[in-house]
N, C-alpha and C positions, 0 to 999 in steps of 0.2 A: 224733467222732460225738456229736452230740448226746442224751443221756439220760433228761433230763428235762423234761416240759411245761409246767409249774406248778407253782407253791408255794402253794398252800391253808391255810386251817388247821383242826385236828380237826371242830372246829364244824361248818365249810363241808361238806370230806368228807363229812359224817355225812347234813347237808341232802341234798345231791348224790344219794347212796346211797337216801335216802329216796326222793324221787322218782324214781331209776331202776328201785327195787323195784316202786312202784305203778302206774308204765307200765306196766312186765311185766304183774303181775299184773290190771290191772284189765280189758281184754277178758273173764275168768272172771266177771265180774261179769253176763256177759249170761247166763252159764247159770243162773248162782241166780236170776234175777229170771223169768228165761224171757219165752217172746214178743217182742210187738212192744216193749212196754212194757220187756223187758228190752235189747232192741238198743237202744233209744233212750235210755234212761236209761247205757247204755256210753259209747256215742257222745258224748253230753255232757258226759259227767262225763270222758275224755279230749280233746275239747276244753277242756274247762275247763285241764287239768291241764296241759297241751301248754303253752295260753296264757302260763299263771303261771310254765312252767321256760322263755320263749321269753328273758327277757332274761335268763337267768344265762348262755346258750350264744350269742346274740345276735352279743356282741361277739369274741368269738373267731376270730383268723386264722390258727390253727395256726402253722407254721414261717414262713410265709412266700414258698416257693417257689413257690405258682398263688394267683393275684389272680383275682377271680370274675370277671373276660372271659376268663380262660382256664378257666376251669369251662363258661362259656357256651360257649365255642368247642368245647369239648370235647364237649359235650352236644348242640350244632346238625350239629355234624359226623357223630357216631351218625347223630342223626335224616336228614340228608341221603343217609350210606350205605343205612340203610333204605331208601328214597326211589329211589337208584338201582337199588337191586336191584329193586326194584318191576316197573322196566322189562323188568327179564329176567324176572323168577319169577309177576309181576302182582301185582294187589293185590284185598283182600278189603272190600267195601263192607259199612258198621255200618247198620241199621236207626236212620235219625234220631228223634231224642227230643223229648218238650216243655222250655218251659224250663223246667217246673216239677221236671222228673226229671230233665235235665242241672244244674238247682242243688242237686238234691239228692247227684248225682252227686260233681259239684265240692267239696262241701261234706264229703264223704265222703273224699273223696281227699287233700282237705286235709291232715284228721287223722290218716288212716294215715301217707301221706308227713312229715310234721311231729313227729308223735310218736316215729314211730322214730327221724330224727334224731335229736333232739334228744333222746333214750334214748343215741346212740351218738356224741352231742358230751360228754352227762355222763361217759362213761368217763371222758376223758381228764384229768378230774382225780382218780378213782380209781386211777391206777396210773401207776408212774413210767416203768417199762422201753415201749421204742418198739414192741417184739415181742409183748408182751403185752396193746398197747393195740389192733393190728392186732386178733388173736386173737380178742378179747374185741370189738372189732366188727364181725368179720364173724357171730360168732353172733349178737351185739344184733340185725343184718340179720335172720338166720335164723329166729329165735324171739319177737323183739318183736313186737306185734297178735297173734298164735294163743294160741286157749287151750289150755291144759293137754293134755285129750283130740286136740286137730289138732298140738301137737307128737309127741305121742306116737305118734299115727299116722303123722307125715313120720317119726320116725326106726324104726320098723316097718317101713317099705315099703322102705330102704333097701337093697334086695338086688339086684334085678334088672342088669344092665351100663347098662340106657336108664334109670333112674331112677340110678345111678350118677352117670350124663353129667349127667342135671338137677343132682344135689346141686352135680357141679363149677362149672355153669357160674351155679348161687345162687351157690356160693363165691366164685367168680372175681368175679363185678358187684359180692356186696358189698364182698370185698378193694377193688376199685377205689373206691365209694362211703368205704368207709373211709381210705385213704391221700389222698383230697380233702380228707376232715376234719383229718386230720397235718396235708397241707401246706399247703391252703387257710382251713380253718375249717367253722362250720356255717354261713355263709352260701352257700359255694362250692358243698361239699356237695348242701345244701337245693336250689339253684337244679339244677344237675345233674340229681337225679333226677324234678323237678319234670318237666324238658323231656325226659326220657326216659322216663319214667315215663307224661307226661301223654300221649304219640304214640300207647301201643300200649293206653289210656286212653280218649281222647277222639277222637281222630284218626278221620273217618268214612271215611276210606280208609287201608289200612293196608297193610303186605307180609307175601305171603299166604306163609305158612313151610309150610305143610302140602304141598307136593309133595316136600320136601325129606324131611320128615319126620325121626328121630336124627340127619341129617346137619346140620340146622340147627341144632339143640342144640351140637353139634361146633363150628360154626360160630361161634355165639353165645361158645363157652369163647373159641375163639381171638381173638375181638374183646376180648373183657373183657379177658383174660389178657396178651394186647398193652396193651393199656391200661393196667394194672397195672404191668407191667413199664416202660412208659413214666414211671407216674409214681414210680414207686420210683428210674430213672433219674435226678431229679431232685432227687432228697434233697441241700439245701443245705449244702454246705461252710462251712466260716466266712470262706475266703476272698468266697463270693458274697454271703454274709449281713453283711458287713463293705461291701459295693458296692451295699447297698440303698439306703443315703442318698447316694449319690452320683447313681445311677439315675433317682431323684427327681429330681434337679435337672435332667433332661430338657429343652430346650427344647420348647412346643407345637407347634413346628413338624415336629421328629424324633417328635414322637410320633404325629402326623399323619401322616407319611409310611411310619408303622410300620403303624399300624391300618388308615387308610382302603384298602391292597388286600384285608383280609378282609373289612372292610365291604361293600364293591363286591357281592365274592363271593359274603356271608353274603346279600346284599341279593336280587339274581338267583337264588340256592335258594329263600330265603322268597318269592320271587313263583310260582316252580313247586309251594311247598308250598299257598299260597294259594287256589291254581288249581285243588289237589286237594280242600280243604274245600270248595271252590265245588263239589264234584261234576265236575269238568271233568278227563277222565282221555283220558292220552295212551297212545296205539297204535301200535303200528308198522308199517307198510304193507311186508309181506313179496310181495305178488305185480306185477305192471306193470298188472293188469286197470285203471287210475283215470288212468293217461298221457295226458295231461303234466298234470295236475292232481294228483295223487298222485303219486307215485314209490316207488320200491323205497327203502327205510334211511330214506324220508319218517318225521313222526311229525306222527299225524293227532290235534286236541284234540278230542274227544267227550262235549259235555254232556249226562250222563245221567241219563236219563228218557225218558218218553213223552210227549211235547206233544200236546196234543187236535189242532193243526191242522198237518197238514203238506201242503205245495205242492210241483207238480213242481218240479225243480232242485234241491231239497234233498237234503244229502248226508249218508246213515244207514249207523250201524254196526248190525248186527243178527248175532242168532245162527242161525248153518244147523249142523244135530246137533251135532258139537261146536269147531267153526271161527266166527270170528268172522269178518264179513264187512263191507269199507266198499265202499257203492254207492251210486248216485246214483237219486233216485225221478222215472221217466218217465211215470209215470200212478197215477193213485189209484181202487180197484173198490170203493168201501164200508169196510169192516176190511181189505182187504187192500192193499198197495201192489207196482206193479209198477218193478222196480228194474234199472239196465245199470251196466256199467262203461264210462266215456268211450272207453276203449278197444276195446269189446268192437262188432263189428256188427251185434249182435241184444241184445234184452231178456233177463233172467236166465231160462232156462226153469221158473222157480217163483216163486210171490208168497209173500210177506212180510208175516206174518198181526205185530200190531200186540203179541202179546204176548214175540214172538221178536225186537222192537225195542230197542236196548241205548241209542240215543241220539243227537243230531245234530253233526257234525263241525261246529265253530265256526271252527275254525283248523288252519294247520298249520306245522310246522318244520322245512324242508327237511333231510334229510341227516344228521341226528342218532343216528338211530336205526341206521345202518350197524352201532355197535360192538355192540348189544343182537343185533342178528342173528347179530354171530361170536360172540358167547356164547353164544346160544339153540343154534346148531351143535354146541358143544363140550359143552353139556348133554343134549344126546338123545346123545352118545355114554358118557356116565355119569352115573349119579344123583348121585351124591358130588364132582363138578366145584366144588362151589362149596367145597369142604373147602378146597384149595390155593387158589381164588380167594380166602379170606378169610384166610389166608397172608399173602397180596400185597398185599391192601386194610388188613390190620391194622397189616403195613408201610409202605404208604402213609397209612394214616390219623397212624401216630405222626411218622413225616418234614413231613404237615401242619401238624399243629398246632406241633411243635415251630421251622420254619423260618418259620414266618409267610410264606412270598412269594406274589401275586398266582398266579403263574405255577404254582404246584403247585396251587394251590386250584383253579384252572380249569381242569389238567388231572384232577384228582381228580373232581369236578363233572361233567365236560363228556367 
């Protein structure tokens, strides 16, 4: 087992140390200055400082065992389970922004995300033992960006069993975020929480966790913790670390035939996540009322909003109290639209006043949606259903990534 990361020299150390101290502490900086004037002069002055320590951590690939398409795979594959789950649990629409405050946004995220790395890439050449570099970055996670008075507060509240579960499941994301650094580096790392980080961030449609409620927390430990455990699994041998340069000499062609099934893969989520920034959310047609143009386990795309102009034939998803409803519009009375199901012999006995409109079916994907209904089944029989389904997926998520083959990817996906 390998023990040690680097050989530095006091000098360096000593640098390192300095800058990991002034990370820590410089967020405090916004209290002494106070206001806006104080947020802003933080903000920059850790930009600044992020910038200047980016190339000491830069170049570092930790052990060697995850190359940053296996961080990115690792990180797409997260955001894709989100994504499915979506389907069963729904997802939660963000109020869109100008670009003036999505760049401020971005600009913001930056820093946070960046500095803490790179707070918990300089460990690693503070301390020799492998145990204690973990240790020491899952708290960097923990307590890096908060001032003083908000650490003190997270560790204050730490009592409850449900704030418990939160501490574990910080614990567990950053254990994972840290062992990328081990085996990856800070570029693996960095990219990692970029695309995990940036989903439940940026992402204008997201999965809506709140029906779940501690059981998602639960949820969340088990996915991380899986995670973790996978990549601890991986701790190179010196037999494998001895087969690096051999690896390399790969022809293009096996590497091609290695990669391009996730790309395939990778390529068809990113077109469904695509779909979801575009406002374009998919539904699943649980009744026959839409036959044969909808179907039951159909899955109907709905771009959301309210368009000034709609025309009979047009086919709207709208909300009736707490059901959502896809119909098709046979007549239009003013504000109100009158709506049937192709199926149905008569018109809806109610109109469809224009602000109980959710949006107009674009498209649809026969037959997909069948597995989201035996789930939705098995969740009205328990709220905590998704505990053991994230079991299974944490299972399958590591058998993914680790096998690489077309064939799991798309039965994972799909």
């Amino acid at each position: 087992m390998i023990k040690v990361f680097f050989s530095f020299s006091p000098y360096t150390k000593f640098t390192y140390a300095i800058l990991l101290l002034a990370l820590f502490f410089l967020p405090n900086l916004a209290l002494v200055l106070g206001g806006f004037y104080g947020f802003y002069a933080t903000y920059s002055a850790l930009a600044l400082l992020t910038a200047l320590s980016l190339p000491l951590v830069a170049w570092r690939r930790g052990l060697g065992s995850i190359d940053v398409y296996s961080s990115l795979s690792i990180s797409l594959v997260l955001v894709f389970l989100y994504t499915v789950l979506g389907f069963v649990l729904g997802f939660v629409s963000k109020p869109r922004s100008d670009i003036l405050s999505l760049s401020i946004s971005l600009g913001l995220f930056l820093v946070q995300v960046l500095s803490t790395e790179v707070s918990r890439s300089l460990t690693l050449s503070l301390l020799r033992r492998r145990a204690a570099v973990v240790v020491l970055g899952v708290l960097i996670g923990l307590f890096v960006g908060r001032t003083v008075p908000a650490i003190t507060n997270y560790i204050s509240s730490l009592r409850g069993s449900t704030t418990l579960l939160s501490l574990f499941n910080d614990v567990a994301f950053n254990l994972t975020v840290t062992l990328i650094h081990v085996y990856g580096g800070f570029v693996a790392a960095a990219i990692f929480r970029l695309v995990v980080d940036g989903y439940w961030r940026f992402s204008p449609l997201i999965l809506n966790t709140s029906s779940l409620g501690i059981a998602w927390t639960a949820t969340s430990v088990l996915i991380y913790y899986g995670l973790a455990l996978y990549l601890l699994h991986r701790t190179p041998t010196l037999r494998e670390l001895g087969r690096a340069s051999e690896l390399k000499l790969r022809k293009a062609s096996t590497k091609l035939r290695t990669y391009l099934p996730q790309i395939v893969a990778y390529a068809v989520a990113l077109t469904i996540l695509v779909s979801l920034y575009t406002r374009v959310v998919p539904l699943v047609i649980v009744s026959g009322s839409m036959r044969p143009t909808l179907d039951i386990g159909d899955i109907a795309l709905v771009r959301v909003g309210k368009p000034a102009n709609l025309s009979v034939g047009d086919i709207i998803a709208f909300r009736l109290n707490s059901t959502i409803v896809i119909h098709r519009v046979v007549g239009v009375k003013g504000e109100k639209l009158v709506t049937k199901g192709d199926a149905n012999p008569e018109p809806d006995p109610f109109q469809v006043s224009r602000e109980s409109l959710i949006g107009v079916v674009v498209g649809s994907i026969p037959k997909v949606g069948t597995l989201t209904l035996v789930i939705r089944g098995g969740i009205k029989l328990s709220g905590y259903f998704m505990v053991p389904v994230a079991v299974i997926i944490s299972a399958l998520l590591i058998g993914l990534v680790r096998h690489r083959t077309c064939k799991q990817v798309n039965t994972f996906l799909f």
